[in-house]
Every structure is written in C-alpha cells, then in structure tokens.
N, CA, C and O of each residue as an XYZ file, in Angstrom:
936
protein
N     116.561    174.004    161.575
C     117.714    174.179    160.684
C     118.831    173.204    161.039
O     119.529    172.761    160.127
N     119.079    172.791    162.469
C     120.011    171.743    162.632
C     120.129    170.758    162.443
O     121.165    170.108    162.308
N     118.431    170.270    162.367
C     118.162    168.435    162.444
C     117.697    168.405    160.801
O     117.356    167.401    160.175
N     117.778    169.716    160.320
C     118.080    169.823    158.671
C     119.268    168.905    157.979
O     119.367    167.911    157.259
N     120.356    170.161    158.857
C     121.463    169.692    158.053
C     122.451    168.383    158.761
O     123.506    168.154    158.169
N     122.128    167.543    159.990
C     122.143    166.555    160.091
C     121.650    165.165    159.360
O     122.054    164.005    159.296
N     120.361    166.065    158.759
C     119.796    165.024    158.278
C     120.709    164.509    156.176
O     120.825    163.466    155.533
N     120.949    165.431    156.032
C     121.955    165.928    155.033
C     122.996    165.431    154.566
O     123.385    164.985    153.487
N     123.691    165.717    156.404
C     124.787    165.055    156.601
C     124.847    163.460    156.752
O     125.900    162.893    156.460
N     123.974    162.878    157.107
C     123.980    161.734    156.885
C     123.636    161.305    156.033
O     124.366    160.364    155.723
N     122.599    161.493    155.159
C     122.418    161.455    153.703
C     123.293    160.907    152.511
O     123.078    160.072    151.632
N     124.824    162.055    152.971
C     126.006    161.752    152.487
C     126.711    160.995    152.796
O     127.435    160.453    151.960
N     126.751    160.749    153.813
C     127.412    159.455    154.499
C     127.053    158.493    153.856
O     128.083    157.981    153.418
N     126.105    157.876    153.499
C     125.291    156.686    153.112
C     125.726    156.760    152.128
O     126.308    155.727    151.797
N     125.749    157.903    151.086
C     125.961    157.808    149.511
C     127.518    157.508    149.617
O     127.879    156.877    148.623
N     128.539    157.756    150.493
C     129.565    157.846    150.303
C     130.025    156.947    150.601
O     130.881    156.540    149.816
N     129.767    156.085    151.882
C     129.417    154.799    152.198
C     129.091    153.494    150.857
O     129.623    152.391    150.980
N     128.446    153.714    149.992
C     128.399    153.041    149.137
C     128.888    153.395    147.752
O     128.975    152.514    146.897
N     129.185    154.553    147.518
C     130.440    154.396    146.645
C     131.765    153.687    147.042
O     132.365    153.017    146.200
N     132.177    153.808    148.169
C     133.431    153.232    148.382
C     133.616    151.911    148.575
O     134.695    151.351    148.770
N     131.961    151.153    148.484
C     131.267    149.654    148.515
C     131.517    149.244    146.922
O     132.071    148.200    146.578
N     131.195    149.881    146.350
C     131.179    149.972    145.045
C     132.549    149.837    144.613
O     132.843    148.781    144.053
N     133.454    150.732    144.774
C     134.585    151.084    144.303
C     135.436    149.728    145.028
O     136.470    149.362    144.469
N     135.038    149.116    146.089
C     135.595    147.870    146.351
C     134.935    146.744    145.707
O     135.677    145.961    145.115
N     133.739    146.521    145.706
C     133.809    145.497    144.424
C     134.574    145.651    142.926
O     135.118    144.669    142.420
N     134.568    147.085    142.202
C     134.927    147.171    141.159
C     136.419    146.524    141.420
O     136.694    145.638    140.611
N     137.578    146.845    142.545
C     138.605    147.055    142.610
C     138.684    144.950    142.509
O     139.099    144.318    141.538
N     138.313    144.539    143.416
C     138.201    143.411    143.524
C     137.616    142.414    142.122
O     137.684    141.204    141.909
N     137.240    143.151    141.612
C     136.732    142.108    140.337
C     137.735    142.382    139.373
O     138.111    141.440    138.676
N     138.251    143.543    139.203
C     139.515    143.701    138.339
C     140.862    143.079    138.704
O     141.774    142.859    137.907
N     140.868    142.789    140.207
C     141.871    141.904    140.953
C     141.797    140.608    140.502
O     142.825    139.977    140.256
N     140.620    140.103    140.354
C     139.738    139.040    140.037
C     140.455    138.467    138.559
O     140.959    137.345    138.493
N     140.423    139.215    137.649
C     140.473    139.213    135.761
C     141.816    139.194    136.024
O     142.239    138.217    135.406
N     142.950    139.857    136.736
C     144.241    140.084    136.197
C     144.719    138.415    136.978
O     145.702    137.814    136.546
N     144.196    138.065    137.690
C     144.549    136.838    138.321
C     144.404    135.638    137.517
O     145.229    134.730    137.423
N     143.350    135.719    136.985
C     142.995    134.476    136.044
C     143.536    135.008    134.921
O     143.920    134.151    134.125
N     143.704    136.199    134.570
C     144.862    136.377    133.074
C     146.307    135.822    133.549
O     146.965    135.301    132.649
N     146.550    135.838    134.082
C     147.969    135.562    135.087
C     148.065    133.783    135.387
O     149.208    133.326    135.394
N     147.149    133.009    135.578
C     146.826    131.771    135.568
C     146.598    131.085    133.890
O     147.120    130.004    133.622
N     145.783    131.836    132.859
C     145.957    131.605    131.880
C     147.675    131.671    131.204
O     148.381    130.817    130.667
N     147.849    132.877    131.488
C     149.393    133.227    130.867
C     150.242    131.393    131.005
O     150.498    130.539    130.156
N     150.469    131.472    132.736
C     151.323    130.517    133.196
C     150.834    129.069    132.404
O     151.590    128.272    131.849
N     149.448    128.980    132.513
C     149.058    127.709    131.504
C     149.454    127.667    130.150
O     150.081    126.643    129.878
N     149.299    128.391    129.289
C     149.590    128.570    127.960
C     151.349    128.207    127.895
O     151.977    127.387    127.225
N     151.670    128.968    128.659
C     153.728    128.682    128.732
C     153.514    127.159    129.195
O     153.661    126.355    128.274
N     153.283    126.759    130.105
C     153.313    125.274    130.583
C     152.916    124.410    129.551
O     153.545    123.353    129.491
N     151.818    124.639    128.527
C     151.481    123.854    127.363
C     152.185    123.715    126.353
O     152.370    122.679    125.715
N     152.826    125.294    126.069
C     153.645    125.303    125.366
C     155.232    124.999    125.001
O     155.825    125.295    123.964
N     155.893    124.099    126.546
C     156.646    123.595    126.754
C     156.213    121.977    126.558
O     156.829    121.084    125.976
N     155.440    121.954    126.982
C     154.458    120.578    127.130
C     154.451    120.204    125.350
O     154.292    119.002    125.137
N     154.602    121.078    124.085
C     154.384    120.950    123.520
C     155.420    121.159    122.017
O     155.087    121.431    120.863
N     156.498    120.952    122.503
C     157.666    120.350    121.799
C     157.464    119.551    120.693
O     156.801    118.525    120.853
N     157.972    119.858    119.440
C     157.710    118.557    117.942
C     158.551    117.597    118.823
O     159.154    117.890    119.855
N     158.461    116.273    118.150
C     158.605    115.334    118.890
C     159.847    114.727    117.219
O     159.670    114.989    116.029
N     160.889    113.971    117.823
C     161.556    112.671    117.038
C     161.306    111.645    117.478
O     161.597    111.502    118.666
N     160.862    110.834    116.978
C     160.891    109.458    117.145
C     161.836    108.230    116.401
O     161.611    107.587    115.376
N     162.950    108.184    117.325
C     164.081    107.000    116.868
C     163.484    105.865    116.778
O     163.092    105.510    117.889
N     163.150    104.877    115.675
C     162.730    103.655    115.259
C     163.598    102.860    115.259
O     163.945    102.735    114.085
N     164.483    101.892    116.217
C     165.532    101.347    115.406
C     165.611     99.835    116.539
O     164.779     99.548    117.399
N     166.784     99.119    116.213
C     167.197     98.325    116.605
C     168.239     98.460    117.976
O     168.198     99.424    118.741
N     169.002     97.515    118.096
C     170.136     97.470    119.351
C     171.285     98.575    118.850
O     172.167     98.593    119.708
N     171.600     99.549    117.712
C     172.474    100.196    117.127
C     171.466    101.418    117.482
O     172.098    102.469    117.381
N     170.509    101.580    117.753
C     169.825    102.728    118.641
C     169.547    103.143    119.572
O     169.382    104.278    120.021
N     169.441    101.628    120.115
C     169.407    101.300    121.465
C     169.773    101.107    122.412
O     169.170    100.577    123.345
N     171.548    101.753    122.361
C     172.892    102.332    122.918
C     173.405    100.717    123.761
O     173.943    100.630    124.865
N     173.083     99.737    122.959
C     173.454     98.073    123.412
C     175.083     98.607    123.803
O     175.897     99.446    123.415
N     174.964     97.577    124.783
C     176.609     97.539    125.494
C     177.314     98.919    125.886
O     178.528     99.094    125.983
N     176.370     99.803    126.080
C     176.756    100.957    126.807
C     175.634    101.757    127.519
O     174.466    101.369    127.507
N     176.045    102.904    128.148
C     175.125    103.478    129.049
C     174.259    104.181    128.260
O     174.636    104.837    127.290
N     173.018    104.079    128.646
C     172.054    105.053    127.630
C     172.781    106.662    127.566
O     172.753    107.325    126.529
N     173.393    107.128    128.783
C     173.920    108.325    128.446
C     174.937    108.701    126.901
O     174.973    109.650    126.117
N     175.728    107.275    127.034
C     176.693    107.559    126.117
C     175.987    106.722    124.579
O     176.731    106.322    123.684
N     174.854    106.616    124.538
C     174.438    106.177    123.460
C     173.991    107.595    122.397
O     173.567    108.699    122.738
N     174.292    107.022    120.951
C     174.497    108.249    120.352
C     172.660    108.955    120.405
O     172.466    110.168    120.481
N     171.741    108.139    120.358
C     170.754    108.842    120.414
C     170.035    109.729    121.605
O     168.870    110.127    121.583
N     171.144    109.976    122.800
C     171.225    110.369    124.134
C     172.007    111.714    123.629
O     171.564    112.797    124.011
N     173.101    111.677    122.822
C     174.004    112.658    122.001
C     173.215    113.491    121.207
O     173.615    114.638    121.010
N     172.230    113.137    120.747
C     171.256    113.763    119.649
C     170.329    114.581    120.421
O     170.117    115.706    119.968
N     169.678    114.212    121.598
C     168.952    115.527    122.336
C     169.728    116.257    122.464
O     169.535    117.273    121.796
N     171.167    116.249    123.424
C     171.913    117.274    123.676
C     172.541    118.124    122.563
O     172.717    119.326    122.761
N     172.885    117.551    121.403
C     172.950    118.606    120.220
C     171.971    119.616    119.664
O     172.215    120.738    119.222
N     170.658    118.904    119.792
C     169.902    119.873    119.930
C     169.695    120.903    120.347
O     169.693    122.000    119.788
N     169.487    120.593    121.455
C     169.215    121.730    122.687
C     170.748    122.592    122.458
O     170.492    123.794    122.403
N     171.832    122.402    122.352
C     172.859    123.459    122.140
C     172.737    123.735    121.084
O     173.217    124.854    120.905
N     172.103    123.081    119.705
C     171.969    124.446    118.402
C     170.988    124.711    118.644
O     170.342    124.704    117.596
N     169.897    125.187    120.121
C     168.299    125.607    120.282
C     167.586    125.387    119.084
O     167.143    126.183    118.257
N     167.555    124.007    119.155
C     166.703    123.373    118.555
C     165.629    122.368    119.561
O     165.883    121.208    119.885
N     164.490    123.080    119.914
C     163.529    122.505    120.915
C     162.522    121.372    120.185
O     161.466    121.514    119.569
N     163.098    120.516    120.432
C     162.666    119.096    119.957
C     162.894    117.806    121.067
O     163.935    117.195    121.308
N     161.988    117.686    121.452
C     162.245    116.218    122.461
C     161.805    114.560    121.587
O     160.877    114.092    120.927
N     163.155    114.142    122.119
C     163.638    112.532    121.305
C     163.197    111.835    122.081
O     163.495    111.841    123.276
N     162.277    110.989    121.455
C     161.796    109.372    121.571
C     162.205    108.540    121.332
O     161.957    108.167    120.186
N     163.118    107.630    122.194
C     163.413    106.266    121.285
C     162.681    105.385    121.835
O     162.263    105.364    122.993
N     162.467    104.398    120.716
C     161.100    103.498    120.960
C     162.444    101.810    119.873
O     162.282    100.964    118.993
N     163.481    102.258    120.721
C     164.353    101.401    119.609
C     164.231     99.959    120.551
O     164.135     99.928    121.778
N     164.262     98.747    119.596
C     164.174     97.446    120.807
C     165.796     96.858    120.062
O     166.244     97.073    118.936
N     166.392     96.049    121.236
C     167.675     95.034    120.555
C     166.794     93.993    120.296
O     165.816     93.565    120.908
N     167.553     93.551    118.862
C     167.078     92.476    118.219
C     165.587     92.777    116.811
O     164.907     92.175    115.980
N     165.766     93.782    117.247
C     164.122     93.776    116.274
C     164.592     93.848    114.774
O     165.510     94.511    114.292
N     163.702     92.973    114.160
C     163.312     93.121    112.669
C     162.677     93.883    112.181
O     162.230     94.646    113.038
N     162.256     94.207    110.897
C     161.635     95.329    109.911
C     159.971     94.443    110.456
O     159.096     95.208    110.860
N     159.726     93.312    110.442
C     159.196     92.686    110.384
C     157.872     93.165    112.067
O     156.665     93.395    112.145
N     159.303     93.085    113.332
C     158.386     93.228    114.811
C     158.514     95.083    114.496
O     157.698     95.751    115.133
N     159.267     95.691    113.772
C     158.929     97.185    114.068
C     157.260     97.423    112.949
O     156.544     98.349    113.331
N     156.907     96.859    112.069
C     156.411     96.897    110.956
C     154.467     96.876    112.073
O     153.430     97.532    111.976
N     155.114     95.350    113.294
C     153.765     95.054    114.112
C     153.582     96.349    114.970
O     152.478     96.893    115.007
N     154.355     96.710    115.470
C     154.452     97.911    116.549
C     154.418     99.335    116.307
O     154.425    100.139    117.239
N     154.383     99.662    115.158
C     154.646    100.915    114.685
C     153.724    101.901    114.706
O     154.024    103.041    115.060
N     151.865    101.377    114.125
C     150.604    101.794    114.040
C     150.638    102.791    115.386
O     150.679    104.021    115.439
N     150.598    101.510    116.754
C     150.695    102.109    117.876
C     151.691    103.087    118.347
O     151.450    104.231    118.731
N     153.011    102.417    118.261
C     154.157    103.989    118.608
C     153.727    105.588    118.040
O     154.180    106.625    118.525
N     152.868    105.521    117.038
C     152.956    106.625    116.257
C     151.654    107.350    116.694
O     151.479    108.563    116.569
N     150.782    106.498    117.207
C     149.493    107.052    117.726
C     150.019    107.629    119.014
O     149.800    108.828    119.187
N     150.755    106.893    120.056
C     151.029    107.049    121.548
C     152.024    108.511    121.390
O     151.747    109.489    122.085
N     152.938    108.539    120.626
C     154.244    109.358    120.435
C     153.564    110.656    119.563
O     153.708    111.816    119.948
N     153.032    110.406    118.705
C     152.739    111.431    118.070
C     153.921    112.678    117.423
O     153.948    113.896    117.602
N     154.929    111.668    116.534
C     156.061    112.300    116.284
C     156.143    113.577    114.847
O     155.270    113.559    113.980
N     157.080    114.406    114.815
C     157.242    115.098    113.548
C     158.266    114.360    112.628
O     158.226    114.007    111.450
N     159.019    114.283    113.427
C     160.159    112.836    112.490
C     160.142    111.563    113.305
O     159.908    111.289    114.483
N     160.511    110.830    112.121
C     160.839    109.663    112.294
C     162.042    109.237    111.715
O     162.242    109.368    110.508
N     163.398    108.408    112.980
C     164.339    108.435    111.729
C     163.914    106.350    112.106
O     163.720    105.618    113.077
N     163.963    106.276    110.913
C     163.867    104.877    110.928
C     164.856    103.688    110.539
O     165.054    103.351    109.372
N     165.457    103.086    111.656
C     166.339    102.430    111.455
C     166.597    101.228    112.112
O     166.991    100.801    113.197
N     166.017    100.662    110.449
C     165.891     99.069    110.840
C     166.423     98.186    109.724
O     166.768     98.741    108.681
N     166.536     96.706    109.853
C     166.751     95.978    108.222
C     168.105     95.339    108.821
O     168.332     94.309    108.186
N     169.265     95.601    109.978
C     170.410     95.112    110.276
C     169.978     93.601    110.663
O     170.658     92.646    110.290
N     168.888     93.457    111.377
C     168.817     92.314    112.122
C     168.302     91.325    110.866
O     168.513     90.114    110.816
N     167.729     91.953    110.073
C     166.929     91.144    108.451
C     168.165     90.679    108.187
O     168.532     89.510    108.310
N     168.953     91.806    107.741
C     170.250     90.924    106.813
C     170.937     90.369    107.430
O     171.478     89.550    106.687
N     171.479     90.228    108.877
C     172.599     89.313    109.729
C     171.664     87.804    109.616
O     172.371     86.837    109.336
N     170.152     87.496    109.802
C     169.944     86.863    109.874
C     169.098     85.834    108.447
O     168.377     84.836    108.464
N     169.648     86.703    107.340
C     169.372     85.949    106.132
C     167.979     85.832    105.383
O     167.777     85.108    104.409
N     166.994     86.713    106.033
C     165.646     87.362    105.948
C     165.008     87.925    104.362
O     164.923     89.112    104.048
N     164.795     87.309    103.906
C     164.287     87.959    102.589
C     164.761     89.345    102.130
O     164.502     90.289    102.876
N     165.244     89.512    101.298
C     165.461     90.867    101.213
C     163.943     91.599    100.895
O     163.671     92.625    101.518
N     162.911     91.015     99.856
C     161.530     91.896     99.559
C     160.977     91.402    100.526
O     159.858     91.913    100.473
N     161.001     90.605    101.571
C     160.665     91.098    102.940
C     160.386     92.128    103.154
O     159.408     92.867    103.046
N     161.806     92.156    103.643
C     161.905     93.168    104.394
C     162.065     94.675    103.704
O     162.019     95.737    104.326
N     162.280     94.504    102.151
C     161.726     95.843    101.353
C     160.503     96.488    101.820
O     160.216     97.661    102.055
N     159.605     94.939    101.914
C     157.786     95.349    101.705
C     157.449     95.899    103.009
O     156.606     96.783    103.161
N     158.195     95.303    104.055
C     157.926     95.743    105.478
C     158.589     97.425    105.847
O     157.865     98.130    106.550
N     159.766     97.942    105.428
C     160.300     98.602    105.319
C     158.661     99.886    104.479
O     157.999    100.671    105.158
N     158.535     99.707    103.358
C     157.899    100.619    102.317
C     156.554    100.772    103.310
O     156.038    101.872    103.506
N     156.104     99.668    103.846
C     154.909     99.713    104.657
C     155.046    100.989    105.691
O     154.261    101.938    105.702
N     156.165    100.842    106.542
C     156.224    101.746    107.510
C     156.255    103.073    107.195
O     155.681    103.959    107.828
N     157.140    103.259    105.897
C     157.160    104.268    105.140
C     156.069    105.287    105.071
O     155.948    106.380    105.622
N     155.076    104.421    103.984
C     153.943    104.693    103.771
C     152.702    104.925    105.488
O     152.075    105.943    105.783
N     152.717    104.499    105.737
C     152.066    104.677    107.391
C     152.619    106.076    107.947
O     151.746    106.907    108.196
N     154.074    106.484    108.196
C     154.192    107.500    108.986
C     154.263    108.610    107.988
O     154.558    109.678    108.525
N     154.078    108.679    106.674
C     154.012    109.733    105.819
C     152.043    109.583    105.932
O     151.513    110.691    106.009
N     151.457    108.873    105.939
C     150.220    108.999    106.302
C     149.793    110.027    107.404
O     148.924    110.892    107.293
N     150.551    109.768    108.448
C     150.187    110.646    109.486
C     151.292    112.046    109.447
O     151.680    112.577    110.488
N     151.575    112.369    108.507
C     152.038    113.491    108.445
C     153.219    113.418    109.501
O     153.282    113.905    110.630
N     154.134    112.663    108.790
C     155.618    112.572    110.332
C     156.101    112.227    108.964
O     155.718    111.390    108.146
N     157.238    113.290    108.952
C     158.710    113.673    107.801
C     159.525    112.423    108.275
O     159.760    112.275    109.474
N     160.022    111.386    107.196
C     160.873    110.493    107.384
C     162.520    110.453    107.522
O     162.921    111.615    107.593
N     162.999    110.034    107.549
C     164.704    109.693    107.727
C     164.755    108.433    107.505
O     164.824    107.874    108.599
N     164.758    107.686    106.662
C     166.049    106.642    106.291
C     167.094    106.139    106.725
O     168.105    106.544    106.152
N     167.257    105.356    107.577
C     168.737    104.995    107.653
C     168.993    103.784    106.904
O     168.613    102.655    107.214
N     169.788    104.177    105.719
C     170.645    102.871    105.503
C     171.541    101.906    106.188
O     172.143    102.266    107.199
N     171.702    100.443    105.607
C     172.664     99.680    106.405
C     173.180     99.264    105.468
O     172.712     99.511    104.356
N     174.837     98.145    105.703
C     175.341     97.431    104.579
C     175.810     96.714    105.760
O     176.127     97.129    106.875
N     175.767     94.991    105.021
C     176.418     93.651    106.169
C     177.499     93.272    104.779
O     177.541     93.596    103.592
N     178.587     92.099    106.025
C     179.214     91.873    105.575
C     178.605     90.525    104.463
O     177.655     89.779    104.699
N     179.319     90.526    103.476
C     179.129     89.330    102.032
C     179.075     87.800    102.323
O     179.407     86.959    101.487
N     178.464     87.398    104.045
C     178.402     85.830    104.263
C     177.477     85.383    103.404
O     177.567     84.194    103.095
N     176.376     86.191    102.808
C     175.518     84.976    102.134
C     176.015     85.542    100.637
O     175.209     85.438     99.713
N     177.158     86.062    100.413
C     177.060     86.308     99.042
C     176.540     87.428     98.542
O     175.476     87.912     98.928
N     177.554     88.089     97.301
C     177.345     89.209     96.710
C     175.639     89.701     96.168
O     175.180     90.833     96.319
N     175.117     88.862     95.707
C     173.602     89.236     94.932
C     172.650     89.275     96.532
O     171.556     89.827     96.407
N     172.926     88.829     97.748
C     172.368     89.431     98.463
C     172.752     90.079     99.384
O     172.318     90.623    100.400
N     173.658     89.928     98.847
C     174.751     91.761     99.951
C     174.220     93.067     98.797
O     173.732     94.166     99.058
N     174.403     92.703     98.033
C     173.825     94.248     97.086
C     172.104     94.560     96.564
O     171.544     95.437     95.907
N     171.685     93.311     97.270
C     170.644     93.332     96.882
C     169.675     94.243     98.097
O     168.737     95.033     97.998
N     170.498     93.631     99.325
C     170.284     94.503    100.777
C     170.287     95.989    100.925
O     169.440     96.776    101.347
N     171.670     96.156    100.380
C     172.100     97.476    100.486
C     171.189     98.221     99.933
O     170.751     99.193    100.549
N     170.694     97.868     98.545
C     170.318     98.677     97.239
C     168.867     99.073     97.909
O     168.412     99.953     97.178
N     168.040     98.839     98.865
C     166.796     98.569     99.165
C     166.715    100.032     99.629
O     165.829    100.662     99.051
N     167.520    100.813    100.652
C     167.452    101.687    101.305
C     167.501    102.933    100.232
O     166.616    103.786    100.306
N     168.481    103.037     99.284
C     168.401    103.975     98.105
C     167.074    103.966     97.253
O     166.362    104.956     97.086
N     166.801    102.491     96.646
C     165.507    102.232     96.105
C     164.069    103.244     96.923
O     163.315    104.037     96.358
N     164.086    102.940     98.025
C     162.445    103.094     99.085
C     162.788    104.866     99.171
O     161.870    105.655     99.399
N     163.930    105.239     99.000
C     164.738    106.807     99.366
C     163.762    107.594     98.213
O     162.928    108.498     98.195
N     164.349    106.751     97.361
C     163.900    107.677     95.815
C     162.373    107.228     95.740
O     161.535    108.058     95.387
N     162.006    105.947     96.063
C     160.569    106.007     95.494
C     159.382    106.849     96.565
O     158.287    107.202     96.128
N     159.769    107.064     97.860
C     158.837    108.264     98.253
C     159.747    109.298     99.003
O     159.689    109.616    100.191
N     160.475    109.681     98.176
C     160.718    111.004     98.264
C     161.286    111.489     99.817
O     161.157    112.602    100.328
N     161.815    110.533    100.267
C     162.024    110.625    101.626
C     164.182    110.774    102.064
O     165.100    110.349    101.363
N     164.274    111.503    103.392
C     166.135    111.957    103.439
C     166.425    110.484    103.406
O     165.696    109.537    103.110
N     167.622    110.534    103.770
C     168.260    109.033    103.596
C     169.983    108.935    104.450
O     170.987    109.452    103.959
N     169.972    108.351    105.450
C     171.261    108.542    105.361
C     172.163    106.893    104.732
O     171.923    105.749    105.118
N     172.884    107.203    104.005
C     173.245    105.966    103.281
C     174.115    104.828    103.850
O     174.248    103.717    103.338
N     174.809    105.365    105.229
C     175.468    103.803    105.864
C     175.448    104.628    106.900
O     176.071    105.686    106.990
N     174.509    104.005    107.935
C     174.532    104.552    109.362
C     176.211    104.303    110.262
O     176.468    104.839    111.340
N     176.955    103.585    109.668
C     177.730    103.123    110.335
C     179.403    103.476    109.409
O     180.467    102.913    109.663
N     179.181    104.519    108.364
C     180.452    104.941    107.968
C     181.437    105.531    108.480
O     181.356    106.641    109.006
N     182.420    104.893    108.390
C     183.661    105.218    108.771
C     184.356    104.728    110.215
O     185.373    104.951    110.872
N     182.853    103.720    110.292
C     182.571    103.345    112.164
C     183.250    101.305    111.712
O     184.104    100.565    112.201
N     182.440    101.214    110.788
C     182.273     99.206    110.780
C     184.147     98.834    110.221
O     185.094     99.439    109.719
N     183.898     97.832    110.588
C     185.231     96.973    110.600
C     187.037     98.306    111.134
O     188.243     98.411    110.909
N     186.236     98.770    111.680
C     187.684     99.202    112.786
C     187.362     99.074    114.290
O     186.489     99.653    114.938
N     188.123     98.329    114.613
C     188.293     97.741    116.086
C     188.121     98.504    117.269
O     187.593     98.125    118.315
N     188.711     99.829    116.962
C     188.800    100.901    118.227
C     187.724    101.349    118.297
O     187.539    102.345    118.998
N     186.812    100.830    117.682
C     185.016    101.942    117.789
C     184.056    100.734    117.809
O     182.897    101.028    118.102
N     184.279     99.578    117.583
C     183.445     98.604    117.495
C     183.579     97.640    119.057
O     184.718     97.414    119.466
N     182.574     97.201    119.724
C     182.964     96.143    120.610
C     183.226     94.740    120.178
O     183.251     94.161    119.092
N     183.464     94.316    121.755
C     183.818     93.068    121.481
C     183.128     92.138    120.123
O     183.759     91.580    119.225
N     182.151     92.171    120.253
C     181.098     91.287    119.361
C     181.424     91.850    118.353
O     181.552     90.777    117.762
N     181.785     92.860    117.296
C     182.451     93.047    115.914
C     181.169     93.706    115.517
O     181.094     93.618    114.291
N     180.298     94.225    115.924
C     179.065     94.877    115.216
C     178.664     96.254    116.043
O     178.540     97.275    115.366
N     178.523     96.308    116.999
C     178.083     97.185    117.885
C     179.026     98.263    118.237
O     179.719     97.996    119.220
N     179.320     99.899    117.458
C     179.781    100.292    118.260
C     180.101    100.718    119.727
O     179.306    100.372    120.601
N     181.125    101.390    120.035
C     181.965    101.393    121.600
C     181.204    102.881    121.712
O     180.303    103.339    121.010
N     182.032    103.569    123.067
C     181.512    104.667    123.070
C     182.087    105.580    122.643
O     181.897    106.787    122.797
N     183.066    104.852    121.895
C     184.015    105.889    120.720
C     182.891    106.330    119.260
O     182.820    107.435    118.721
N     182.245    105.288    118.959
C     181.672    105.281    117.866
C     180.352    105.764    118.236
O     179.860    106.076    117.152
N     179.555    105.987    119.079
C     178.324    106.595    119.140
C     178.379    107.474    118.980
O     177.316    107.713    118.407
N     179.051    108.595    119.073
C     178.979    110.034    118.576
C     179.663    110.132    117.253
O     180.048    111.273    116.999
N     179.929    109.172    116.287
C     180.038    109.586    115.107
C     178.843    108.791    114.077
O     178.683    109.075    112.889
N     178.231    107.967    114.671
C     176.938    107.729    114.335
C     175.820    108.565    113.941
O     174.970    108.453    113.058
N     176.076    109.531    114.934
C     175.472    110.947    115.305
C     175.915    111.549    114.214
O     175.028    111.878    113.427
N     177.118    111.824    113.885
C     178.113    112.298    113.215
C     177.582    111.987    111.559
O     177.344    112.775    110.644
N     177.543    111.109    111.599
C     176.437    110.723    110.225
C     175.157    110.749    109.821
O     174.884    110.594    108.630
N     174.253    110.937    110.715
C     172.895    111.159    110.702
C     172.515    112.820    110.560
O     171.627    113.364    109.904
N     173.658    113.444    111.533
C     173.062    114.764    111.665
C     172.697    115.714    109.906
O     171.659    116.253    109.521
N     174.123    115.561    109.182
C     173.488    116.321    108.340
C     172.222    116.006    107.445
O     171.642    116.873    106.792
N     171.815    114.532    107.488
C     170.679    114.431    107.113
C     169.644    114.783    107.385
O     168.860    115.182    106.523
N     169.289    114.723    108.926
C     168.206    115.200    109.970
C     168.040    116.345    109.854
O     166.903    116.803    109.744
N     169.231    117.179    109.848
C     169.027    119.067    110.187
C     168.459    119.441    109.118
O     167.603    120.289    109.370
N     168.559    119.145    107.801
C     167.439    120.029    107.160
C     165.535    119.557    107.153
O     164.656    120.185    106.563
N     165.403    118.643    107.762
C     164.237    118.451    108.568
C     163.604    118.986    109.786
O     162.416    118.842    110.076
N     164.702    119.765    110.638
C     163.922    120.676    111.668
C     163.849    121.947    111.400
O     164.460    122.573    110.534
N     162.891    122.411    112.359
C     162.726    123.641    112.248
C     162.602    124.400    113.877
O     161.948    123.940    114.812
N     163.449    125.708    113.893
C     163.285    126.424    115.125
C     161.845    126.894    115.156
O     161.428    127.543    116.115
C-alpha cells in the first residue's frame, strides 16, 4: 500500500512537472507575439513619419535664398509655416541660381523620380526673360514640365514672373502673358507675380536690384501661400 501510493505520488509529479513545462512555453510564445507586435507597431510609426507628402520647390536663385542664409530664405519660411498650421509636409528644394526653363526642363524627369513629390511649385522663366530668351521657348519648355509632373500625378503651382520693359513692350507682355496662358490651359493654381509688392522698392531688394533682402523673403511666402494652401491636405 505504500510503494502504491508513492508510486502515485510521483506519477503526479511528472504530470505536474510538465504542465508547468507547458505553461512556460505557452507563456513564452505569447511573450514572443506581443514583442514582435510591439516591433511592428514601432516600424509602421517610423514609416509613417518616413512618409510625409513631399513639396518640391522648382525654381531659380529667387528660391534659392541667393544672397542670404538658407535659414532666412523664404522657402526655409515655408516648412516652418507648415509645421505651425500642422500641416505635415516636408519641402524639397531642388532650386539652382541661374537656371533657365530650358536646364530645369533637362533635370526635371529625374528630380521627380528621386523626390517623388505631391506638389510642385514651379518657378522658373526669370532667368529666360532677363536674358532675352524666346518667349515660345520658354512657353514650350515651361508647358513641357507642366505636362510631365501632372503625368506623374504631382498637383502643380505656377509661379508667375514680370521683368522690367528693356527689350520692349511686345516682349514684356508677351512674357508675362505666358504664365496666365499655361494657368488656364491645364488647369493648374497660379500665383501671378511671385514678387508683388516686393520688386522695385529698395528696402526689400538687394544690392543687385533683383534679389530680394531678408525683408522680402517672407513676403514672397506671403504671396505664394494663399495659392499653395488650397493644395494641401492634413
């Protein structure tokens, strides 16, 4: 009867012994799942920061915060407005000094593949007209780019320009008129003088008579924005 219930007793041991074997793998594999849910979570947030609509500034030396600090350049002004109306959008400028409709027209295919933007504000054609450049030039080069980033599904912006009348009225208005023209024919925002209320006053312009100061970069801004804002979205 003793080496009975010894035998019994150990019996249970063993079974109990491996439930609690058991009950530690189970415990451990559920440790297991909440860990890698917990690693997924943190990835998904990390991607999803990672994964911001994108602007892409197209422009010349008037984008390209020339003769001042990139901080105080207005397209440096334009992230930070963002981000204070929480608007999560990270800005690209891909702006060169000196460029034509012509070198943005060569470069653009690629910026748009590499950048992969939702807007584009595009602002080019100053360096065409200072330097006496065809105007259907630089229409055709202009409509090209147009047509390309509405291809890839990237919402446009327009920036207009106006120069001063050295070569004469029929191609001072012939310049201007290009940016309204390309506005209306695909349907795209527009802002109509990137530089209103900014050109020919001294206290906002530098030395060189073209380039605003760092008085004038934030009203640059100042002119673009209401065009841009009904193009994003929270």
């Amino acid at each position: 009867m003793f080496f009975h219930l010894l035998l019994i007793l150990k019996q249970l041991n063993s079974k109990l012994k491996c439930s609690k074997l058991l009950q530690s793998k189970l415990w451990l594999r559920e440790l297991l799942c909440i860990s890698l849910l917990g690693f997924s979570f943190v990835a998904c947030i990390s991607h999803a920061k990672a994964a911001n609509p994108k602007i892409l500034v197209y422009g010349d030396s008037l984008s390209a915060a020339y003769g001042v600090a990139k901080s105080q350049g207005w397209v440096a002004f334009l992230q930070k407005k963002l981000a204070d109306q929480h608007f999560q959008y990270d800005v690209i400028n891909a702006s060169i000094s000196g460029e034509t409709t012509s070198g943005g027209l060569t470069r653009l295919a690629t910026t748009l593949a590499r950048t992969k933007p939702n807007i584009i504000i595009l602002e080019l054609g100053a360096n065409d007209g200072l330097r006496g450049l065809p105007v259907n030039e630089m229409s055709a080069n202009l409509n090209t780019m147009i047509t390309q980033s509405k291809k890839a599904n990237v919402k446009v912006l327009l920036v207009g320009m106006k120069i001063p009348p050295n070569y004469g009225p029929k191609y001072t208005d012939s310049f201007s008129n290009t940016y309204p023209q390309l506005s209306q024919q695909h349907k795209v925002s527009l802002v109509p003088f990137m530089l209103e209320n900014i050109a020919a006053k001294p206290k906002l312009i530098q030395d060189d008579g073209l380039h605003p100061n760092v008085l004038g970069q934030p009203m640059m801004l100042d002119n673009i924005w209401p065009k841009l804002q009904p193009l994003l979205k929270r």
